[in-house]
N, C-alpha and C positions, 0 to 999 in steps of 0.2 A: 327442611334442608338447612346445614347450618353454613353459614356465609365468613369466610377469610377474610381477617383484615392485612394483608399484606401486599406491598405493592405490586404492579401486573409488571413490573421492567423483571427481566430476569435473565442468566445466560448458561445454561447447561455446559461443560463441555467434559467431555471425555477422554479422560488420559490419566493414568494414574499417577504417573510423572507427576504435572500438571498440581493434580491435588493435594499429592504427599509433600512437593515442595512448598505449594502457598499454607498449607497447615502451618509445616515447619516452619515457615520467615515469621507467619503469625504468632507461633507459640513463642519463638526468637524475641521478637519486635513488641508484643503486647499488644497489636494492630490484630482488627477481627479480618477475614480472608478476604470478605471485600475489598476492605480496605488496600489490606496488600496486594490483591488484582487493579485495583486502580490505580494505586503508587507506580506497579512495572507497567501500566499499559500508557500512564503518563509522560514515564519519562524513555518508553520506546521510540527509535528513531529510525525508520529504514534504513536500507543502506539504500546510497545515491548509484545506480546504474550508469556506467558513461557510457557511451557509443562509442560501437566502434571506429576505428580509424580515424581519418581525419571530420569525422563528424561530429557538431554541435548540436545539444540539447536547445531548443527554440520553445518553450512550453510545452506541448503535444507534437511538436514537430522534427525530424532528425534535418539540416540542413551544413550545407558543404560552404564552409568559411570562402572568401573569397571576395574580389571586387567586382569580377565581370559581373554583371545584370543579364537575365536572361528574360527574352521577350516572351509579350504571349504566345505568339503565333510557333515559337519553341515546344514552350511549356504544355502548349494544345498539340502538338505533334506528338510529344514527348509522352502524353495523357495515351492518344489513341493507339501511339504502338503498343503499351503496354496491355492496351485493354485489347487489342489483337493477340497476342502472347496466351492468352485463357485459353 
């Protein structure tokens, strides 16, 4: 059985889009296709989602600007109607 030297990382993808255009940047550029898949996936930047209305991004969390503090015994209220609501 004869054995491949070539690395196991690899990424298939499907689109013919996708391949006609990284050829072309490549033949453009001089750059072999990997290359130019990792050049666009380098300098890809999501776009930032904001929330809606008057809501702020907190890391993982959407929360409503404000000064009032709200208690636990709120927040535990607040928990269990919702989990009534299902």
């Amino acid at each position: 059985m004869a054995t491949m030297n070539r690395p196991a990382t690899q990424l298939n993808v499907r689109s013919a889009f996708a391949r006609e255009r990284a050829a072309a940047l490549a033949r453009a550029t001089g750059m072999t296709t990997t290359q130019v898949v990792e050049e666009a996936l380098r300098a890809y930047t999501p776009p930032v989602v904001t929330p809606p209305g008057a809501l702020q991004r907190r890391g993982r969390l959407l929360v409503r600007p404000g000064a009032e503090t709200v208690s636990l015994a709120a927040t535990n209220a607040a928990l269990d109607a919702a989990r009534e609501g299902r």
